[in-house]
C-alpha positions as CSV (number, residue, x, y, z in Angstrom):
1,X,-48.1,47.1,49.3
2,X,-51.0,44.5,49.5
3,X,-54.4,44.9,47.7
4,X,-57.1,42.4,48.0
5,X,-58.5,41.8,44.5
6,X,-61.3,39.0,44.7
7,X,-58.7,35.5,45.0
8,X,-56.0,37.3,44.5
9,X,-53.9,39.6,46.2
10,X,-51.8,42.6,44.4
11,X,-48.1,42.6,45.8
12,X,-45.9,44.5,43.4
13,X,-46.2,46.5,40.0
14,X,-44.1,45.1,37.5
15,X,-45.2,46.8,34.3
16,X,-46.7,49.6,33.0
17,X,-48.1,50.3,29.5
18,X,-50.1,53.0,28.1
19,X,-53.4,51.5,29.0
20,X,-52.5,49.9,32.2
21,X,-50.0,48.5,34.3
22,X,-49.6,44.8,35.3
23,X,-49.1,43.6,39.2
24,X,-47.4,40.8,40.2
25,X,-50.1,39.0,42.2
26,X,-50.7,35.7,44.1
27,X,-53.5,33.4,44.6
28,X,-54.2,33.5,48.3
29,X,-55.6,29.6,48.9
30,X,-52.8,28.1,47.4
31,X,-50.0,31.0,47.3
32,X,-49.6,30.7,43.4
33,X,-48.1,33.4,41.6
34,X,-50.1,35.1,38.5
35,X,-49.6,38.4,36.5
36,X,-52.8,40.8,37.0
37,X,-53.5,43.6,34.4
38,X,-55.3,46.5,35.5
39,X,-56.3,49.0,33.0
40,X,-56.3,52.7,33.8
41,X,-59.4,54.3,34.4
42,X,-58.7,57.2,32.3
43,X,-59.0,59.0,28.6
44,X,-56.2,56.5,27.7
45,X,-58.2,53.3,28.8
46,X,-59.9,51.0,26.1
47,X,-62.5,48.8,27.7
48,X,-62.9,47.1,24.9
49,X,-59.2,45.6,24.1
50,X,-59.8,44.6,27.5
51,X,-62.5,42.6,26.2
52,X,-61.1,41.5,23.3
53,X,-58.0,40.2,24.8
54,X,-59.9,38.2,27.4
55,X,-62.1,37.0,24.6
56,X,-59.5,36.4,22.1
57,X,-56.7,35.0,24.8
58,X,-59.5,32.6,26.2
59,X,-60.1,30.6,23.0
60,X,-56.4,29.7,22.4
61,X,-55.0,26.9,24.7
62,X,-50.8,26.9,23.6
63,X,-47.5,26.8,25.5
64,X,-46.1,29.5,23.7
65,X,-49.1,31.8,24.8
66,X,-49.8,33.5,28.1
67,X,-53.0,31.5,29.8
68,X,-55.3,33.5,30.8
69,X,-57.0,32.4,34.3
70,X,-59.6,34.6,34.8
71,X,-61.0,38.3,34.4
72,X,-63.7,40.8,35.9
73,X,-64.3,44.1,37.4
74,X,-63.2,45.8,40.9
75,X,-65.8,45.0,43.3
76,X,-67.3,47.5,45.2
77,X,-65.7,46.2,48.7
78,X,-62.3,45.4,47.3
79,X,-62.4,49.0,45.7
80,X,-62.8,50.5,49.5
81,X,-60.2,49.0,50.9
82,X,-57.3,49.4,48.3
83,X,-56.3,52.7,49.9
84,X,-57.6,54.3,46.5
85,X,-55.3,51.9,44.2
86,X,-58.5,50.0,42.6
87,X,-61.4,52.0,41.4
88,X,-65.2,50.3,41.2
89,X,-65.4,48.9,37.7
90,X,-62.1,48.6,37.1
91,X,-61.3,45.8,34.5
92,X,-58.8,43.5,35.3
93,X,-57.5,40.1,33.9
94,X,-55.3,37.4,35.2
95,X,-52.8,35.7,33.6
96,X,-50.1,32.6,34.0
97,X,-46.7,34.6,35.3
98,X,-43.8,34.4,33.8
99,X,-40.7,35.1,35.8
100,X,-38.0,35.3,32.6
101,X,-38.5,39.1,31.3
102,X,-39.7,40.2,27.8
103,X,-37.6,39.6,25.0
104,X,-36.7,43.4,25.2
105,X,-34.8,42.8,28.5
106,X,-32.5,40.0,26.5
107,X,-32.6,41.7,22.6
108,X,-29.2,43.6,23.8
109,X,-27.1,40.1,24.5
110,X,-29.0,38.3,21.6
111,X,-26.9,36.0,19.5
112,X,-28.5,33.8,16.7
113,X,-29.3,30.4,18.8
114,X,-31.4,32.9,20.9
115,X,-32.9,34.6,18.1
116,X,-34.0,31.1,16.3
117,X,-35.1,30.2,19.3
118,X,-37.5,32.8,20.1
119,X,-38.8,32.4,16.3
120,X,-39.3,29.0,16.6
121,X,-42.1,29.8,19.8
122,X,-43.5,32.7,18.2
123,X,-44.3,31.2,14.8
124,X,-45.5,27.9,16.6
125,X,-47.9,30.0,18.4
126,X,-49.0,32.2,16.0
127,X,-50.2,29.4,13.5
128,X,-52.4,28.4,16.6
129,X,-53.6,31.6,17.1
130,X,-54.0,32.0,13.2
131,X,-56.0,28.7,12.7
132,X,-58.3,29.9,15.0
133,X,-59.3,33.1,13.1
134,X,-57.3,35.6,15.5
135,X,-54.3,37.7,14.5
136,X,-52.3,39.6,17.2
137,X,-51.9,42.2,15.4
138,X,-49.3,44.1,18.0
139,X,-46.0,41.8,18.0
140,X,-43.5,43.8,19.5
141,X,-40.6,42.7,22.1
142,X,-42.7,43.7,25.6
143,X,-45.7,41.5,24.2
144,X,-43.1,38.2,23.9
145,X,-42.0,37.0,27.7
146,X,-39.6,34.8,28.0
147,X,-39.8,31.9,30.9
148,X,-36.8,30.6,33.1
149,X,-36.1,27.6,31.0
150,X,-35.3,30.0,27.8
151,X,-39.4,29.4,26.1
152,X,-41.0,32.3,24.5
153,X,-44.3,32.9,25.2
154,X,-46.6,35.4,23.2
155,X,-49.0,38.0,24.8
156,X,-51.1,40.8,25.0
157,X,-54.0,40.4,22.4
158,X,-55.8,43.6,23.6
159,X,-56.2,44.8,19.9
160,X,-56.1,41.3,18.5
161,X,-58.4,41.2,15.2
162,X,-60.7,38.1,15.0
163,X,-61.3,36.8,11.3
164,X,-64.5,37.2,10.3
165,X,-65.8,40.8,12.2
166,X,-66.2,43.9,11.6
167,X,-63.0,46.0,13.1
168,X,-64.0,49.9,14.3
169,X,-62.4,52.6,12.4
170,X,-59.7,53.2,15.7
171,X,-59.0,49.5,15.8
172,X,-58.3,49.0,12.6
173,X,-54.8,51.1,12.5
174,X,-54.0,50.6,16.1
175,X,-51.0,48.6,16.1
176,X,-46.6,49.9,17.4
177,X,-45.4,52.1,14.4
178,X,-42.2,50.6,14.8
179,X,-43.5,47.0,13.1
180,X,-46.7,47.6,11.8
181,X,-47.9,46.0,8.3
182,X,-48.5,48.7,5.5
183,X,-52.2,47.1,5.6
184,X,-52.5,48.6,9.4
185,X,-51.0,51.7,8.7
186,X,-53.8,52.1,6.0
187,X,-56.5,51.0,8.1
188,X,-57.5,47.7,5.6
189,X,-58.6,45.7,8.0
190,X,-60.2,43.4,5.1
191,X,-56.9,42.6,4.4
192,X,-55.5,41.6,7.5
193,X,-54.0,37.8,7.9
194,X,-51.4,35.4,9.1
195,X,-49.8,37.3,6.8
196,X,-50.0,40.7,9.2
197,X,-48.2,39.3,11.9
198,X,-45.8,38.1,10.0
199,X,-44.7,41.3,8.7
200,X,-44.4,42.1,12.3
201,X,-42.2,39.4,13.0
202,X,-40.0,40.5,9.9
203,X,-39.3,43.9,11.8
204,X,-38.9,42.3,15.0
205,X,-36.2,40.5,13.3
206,X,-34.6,42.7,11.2
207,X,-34.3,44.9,14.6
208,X,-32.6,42.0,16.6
209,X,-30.1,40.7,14.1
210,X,-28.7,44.5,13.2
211,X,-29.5,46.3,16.0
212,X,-31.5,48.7,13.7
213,X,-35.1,49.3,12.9
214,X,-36.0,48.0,9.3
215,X,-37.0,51.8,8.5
216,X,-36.5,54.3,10.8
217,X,-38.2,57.1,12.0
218,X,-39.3,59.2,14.8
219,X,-42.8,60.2,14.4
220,X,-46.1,57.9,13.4
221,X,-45.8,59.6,10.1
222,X,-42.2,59.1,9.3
223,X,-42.7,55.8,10.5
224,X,-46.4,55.4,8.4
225,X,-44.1,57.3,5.4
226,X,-41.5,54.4,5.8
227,X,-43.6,51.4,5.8
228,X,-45.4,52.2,2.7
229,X,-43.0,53.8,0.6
230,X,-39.5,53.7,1.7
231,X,-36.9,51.3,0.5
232,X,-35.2,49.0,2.9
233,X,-31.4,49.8,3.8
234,X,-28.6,47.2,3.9
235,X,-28.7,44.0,6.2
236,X,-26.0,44.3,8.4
237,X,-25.7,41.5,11.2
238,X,-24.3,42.1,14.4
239,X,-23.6,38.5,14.7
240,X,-23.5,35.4,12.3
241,X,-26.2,34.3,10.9
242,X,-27.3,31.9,8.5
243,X,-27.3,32.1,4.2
244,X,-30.4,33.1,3.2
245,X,-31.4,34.5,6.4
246,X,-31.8,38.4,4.6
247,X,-34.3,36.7,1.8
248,X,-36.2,35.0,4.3
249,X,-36.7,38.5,6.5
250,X,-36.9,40.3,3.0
251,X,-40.3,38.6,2.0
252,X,-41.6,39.1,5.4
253,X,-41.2,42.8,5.2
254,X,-42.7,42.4,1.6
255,X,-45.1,45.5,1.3
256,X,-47.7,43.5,-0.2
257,X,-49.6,41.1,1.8
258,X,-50.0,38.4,-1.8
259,X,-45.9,38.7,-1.7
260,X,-45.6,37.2,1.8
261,X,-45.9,33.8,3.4
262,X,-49.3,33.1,3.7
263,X,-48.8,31.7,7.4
264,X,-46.7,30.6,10.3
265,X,-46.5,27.2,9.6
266,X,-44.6,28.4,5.7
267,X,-42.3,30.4,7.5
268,X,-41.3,28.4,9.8
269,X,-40.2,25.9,7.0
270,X,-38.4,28.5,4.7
271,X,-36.8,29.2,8.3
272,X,-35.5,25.0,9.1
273,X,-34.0,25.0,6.0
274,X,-31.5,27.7,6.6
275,X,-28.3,26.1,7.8
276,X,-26.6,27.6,11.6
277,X,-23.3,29.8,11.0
278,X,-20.4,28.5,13.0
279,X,-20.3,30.0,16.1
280,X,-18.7,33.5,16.0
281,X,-15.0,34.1,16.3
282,X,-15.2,38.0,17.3
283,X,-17.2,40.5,18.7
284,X,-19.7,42.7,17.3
285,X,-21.7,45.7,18.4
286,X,-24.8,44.8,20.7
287,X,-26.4,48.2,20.9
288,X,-30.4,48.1,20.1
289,X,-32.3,50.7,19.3
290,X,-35.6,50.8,21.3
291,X,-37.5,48.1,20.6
292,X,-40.8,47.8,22.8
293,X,-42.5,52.0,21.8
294,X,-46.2,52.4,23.2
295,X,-48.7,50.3,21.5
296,X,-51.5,53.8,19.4
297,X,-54.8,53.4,18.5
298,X,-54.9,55.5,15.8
299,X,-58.9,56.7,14.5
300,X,-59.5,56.4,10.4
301,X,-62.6,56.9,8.2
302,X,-65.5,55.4,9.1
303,X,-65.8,54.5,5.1
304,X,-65.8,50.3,4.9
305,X,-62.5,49.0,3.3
306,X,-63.0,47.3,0.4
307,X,-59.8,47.7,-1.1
308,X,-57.1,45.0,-2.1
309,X,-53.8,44.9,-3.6
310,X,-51.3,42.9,-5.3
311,X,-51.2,39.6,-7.5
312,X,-50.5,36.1,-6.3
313,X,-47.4,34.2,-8.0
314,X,-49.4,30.7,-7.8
315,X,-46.5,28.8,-9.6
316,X,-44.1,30.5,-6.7
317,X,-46.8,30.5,-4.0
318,X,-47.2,27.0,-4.8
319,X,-42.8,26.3,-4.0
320,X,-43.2,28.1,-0.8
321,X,-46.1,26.2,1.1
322,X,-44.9,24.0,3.3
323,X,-44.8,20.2,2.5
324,X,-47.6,18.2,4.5
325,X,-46.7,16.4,7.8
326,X,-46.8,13.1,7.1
327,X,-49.0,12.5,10.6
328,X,-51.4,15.2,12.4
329,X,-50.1,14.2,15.7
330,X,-46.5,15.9,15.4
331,X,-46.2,19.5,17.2
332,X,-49.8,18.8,19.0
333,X,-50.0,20.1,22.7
334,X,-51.7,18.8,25.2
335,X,-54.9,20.9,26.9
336,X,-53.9,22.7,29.6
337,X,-56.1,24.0,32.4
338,X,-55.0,26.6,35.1
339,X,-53.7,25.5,38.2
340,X,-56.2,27.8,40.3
341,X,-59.0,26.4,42.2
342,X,-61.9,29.0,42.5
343,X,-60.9,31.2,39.4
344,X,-61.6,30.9,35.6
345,X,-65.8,31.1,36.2
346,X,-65.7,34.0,33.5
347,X,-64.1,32.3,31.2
348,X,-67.2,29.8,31.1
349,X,-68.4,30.0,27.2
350,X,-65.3,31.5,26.2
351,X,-62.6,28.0,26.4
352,X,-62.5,26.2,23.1
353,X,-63.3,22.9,23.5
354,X,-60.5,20.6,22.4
355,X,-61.2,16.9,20.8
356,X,-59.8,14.5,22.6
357,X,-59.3,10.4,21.8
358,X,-61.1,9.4,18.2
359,X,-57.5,8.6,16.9
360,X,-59.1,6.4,14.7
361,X,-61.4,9.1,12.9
362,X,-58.6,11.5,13.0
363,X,-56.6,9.6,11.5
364,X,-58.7,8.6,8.7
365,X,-60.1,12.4,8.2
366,X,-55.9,13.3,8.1
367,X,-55.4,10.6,5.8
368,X,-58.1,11.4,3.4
369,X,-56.5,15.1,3.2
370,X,-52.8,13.6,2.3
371,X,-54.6,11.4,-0.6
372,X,-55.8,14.6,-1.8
373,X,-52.6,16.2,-1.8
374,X,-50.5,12.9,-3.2
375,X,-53.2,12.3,-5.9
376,X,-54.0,16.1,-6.7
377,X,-58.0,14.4,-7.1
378,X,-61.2,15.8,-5.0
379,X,-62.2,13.5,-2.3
380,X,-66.0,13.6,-0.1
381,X,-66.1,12.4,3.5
382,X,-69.6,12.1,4.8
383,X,-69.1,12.1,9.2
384,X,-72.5,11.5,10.3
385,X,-74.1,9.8,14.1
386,X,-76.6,10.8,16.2
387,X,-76.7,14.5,17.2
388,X,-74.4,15.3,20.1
389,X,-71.3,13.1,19.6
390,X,-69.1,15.9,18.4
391,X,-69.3,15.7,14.3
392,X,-69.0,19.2,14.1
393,X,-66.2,19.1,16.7
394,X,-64.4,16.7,14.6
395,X,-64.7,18.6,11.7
396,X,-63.5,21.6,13.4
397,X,-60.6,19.8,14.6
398,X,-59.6,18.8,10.8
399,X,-60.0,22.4,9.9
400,X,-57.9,24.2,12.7
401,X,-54.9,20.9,12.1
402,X,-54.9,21.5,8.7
403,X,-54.6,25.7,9.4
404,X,-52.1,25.6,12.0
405,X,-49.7,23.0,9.7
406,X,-50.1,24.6,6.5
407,X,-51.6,21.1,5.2
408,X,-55.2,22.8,3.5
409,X,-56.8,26.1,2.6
410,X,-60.2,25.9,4.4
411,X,-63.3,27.4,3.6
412,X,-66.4,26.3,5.6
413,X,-69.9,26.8,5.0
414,X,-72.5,27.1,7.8
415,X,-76.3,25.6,7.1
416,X,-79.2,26.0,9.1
417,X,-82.4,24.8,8.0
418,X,-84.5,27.5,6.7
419,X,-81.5,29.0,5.4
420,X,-81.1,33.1,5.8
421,X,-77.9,35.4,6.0
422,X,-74.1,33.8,6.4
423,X,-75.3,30.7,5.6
424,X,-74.7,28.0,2.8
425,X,-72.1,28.8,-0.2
426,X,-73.4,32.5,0.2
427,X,-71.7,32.7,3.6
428,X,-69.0,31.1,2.7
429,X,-67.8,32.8,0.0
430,X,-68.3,36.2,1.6
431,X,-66.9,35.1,5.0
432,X,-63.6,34.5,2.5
433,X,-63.9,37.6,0.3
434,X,-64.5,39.6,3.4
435,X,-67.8,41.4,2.4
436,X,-69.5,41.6,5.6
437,X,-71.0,45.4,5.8
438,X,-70.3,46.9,2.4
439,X,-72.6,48.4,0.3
440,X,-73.6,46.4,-2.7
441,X,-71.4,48.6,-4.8
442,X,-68.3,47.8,-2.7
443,X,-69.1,44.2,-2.4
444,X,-68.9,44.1,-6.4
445,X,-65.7,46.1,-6.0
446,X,-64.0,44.3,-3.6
447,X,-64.7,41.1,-5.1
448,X,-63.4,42.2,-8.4
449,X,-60.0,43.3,-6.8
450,X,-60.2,40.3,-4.6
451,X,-60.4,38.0,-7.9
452,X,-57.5,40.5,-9.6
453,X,-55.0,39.8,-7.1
454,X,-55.8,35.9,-7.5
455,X,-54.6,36.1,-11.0
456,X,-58.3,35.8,-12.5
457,X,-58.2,38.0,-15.9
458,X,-61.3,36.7,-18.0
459,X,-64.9,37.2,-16.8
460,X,-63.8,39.2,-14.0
461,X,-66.8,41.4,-14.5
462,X,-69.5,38.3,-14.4
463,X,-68.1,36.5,-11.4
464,X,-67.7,39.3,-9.5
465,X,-71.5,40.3,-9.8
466,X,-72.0,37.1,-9.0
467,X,-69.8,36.1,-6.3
468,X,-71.3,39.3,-4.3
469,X,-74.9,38.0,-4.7
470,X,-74.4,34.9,-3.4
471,X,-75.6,36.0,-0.1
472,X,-78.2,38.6,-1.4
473,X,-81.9,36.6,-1.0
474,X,-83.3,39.0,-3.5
475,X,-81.0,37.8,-6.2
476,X,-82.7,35.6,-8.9
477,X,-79.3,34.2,-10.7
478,X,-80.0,30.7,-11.5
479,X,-78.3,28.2,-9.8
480,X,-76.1,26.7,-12.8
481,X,-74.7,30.3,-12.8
482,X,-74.0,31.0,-8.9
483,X,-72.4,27.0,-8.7
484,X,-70.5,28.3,-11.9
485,X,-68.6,30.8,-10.3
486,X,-67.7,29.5,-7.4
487,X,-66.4,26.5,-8.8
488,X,-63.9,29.3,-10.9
489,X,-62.7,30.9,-7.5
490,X,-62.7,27.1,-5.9
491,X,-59.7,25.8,-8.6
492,X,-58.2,29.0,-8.4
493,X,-57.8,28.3,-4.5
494,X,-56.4,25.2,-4.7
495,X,-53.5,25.3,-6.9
496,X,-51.3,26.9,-4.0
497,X,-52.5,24.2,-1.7
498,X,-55.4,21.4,-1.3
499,X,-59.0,22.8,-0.5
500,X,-60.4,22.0,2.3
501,X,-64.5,22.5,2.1
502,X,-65.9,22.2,5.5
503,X,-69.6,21.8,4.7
504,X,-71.7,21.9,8.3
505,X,-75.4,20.4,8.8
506,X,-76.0,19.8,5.2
């Protein structure tokens, strides 16, 4: 069968998910092959992970991530003639193909070089997704394809959560059972984080390497039971693996989010310093239990979160971050563009620009961040020029570099000139505390637990009345007192890692 869908043309299905199915298509001026995804137009459909995933896919320019090339709706005209296959409407969105499988198709053969392997792309890409504010939030084995020359590649951000907005109450504990965080299960989407996925990629492990699922169970709410209270069972390889291996999946499946890495680029770290078994001598048992169920999307209150748990270990948080590369330049892709002429016009607005030359300023901007670290002593870097040579761009750069390596913990504060709502420190702090949409009651609540978990046990009280005004116009705190308080949270920040303060338009 052959459908005509605008450039491309539909030849064969060659996957089907709850939602939709995706069609192995080509490009018909220059016979490229892509994957299409058409979602079904049905009770099951979700127009808006459609969105999201084009949305969230389009900002993130990685080889360890699917490219998207383009997206839209079924034309009226291609509708007709599809012999009733494409309906008027219909989203669809177009993606780089990749010929390899999923990693479900190659979990049953896996041996330890493969399984390092595929957690060296996945972590690489998710600290690019993650310094870029969006967490995948459904890492399961059909969402990581695997190319002909042995590359993972991550995909399928339909229920992605962007940092920084407000998720629905059915987004928020949509997620596969199988590897979800406790936080999704509970619906706490103001506690999601690089952190989330990693849990994720705990259970994905922990399936691989013994063939079993980290807790098993055959409903959502054996599964849900599991997650958040059961106790793990014995780590039992299939094949050899390295010392330490069960500790580094342990804190991964940690069941609070403060016990965890705090992102890819830590993990991956812990992970290089494990040393490779010697290759094995016998065989062991390669049966895997299912590891690719249907994605839910689960419904929950419609009552904001403001809840937070756990107590950060600064002294042992501190020992885990990663050390600081001593260059920015090392793991850095190149941009990539699709290879399609005629495609991609949707995606205009969407692409994240990326910085390219000024070695010289990134290099000193990179350099003044290392000082910091080295000297443990607060450093100001004024980049100033006429409006329209990229400062902000530059900055942004520093920011996502310093995310994606584990280098800085960035906080950055938005400032127009008359001022008004998310701007200044006010923004700031409650872009980072999460507050967005609570009451003024919760806001005072959340910040307190917020402030808890961050070790904070004197004046509590105060800051936390005070950290929650910070964006409230109608508060009349004096200035000594509001600068006060965030300066408290600020040194509390940076004893895990150096701060990075990203102050824009001053």
């Amino acid at each position: 069968m052959k459908v005509r869908l605008g450039p491309f043309e539909l030849r064969e299905p060659i996957a089907r998910g709850g939602m939709g199915e995706v069609w192995l298509a080509h490009h018909l001026a220059q016979d490229l092959p892509v994957a299409v995804k058409l979602l079904f137009v049905d009770e099951r459909s979700s127009p808006d992970a459609f969105r999201v995933e084009a949305r969230a896919t389009a900002a993130l320019d990685h080889p360890e991530i699917v490219l998207i090339i383009d997206f839209g709706e079924v034309e009226r005209a291609d509708a007709a003639m599809s012999g009733g296959l494409l309906k008027r409407g219909q989203p669809w969105i177009a993606m780089e193909y990749v010929a390899g499988g999923t990693l479900a198709s190659v979990a049953r053969e896996a041996t330890w070089p493969e399984v390092r392997r595929f957690l060296g792309c996945t972590l690489d890409a998710l600290a690019h997704a993650h310094a870029r504010g969006v967490i995948h939030r459904d890492l399961k084995a059909g969402n990581v394809l695997r190319d002909t020359t042995g590359r993972y590649k991550l995909t399928d951000f339909g229920i992605a959560h962007v940092l920084g907005e407000v998720d629905g109450p059915v987004a928020a504990t949509s997620g596969t059972p199988s590897v979800m965080a406790p936080e999704q299960f509970e619906g706490r989407w103001r506690d999601f984080g690089p952190w989330t996925d990693l849990y994720a990629l705990g259970s994905l492990t922990w399936m691989l390497v013994t063939g079993s699922r980290a807790y098993p169970g055959k409903t959502w709410a054996e599964q849900r039971q599991g997650h958040l209270f059961g106790e793990l069972p014995a780590f039992v390889p299939r094949f050899p693996v390295p010392e330490g291996l069960e500790d580094w999946v342990r804190r991964l499946l940690q069941r609070d989010p403060s016990q965890r890495w705090r992102c890819a680029a830590d993990t991956a770290w812990a992970l290089s310093r494990l040393v490779d078994p010697p290759e094995p001598t016998d065989e062991r048992s390669r049966d895997v239990l299912e590891l690719d169920p249907t994605t839910l999307l689960m419904a929950t209150t419609d009552e904001p979160s403001a809840t937070h748990t756990g107590t950060r270990d600064w002294v042992e948080a501190r020992r885990l971050a990663a050390p600081m590369p001593g260059g920015w330049r090392g793991g850095e892709t190149a941009p990539r563009s699709a290879p399609i002429v005629g495609a991609g016009l949707s995606l205009w607005g969407l692409r994240t620009l990326r910085l390219v030359g000024r070695e010289e300023e990134r290099g000193a901007l990179w350099e003044a961040l290392a000082r910091v670290r080295r000297r443990n002593r607060c450093e100001v870097v004024l980049v100033r020029g006429p409006s329209g040579v990229g400062k902000s761009l530059l900055a942004a750069w520093l920011a996502e570099r310093a995310r994606e390596l584990g280098a800085a913990t960035v906080l950055e504060a938005v400032h127009e000139p008359g001022g008004g709502p998310g701007t200044g420190l006010g923004g700031m702090v409650d872009r980072h505390l999460v507050l967005d949409g609570l009451t003024p009651e919760l806001r005072v609540v959340r910040t307190g637990a917020v402030l808890a978990s961050m070790g904070m046990d004197t004046d509590v009280d105060w800051l936390a009345r005070v950290l929650s005004e910070l964006d409230d116009p109608s508060a009349r705190r004096p200035a000594v007192e509001r600068h006060a308080a965030v300066n408290r949270v600020l040194s509390v920040l940076a004893r895990e890692r150096p701060l990075l303060l990203w102050l824009d338009d001053v």
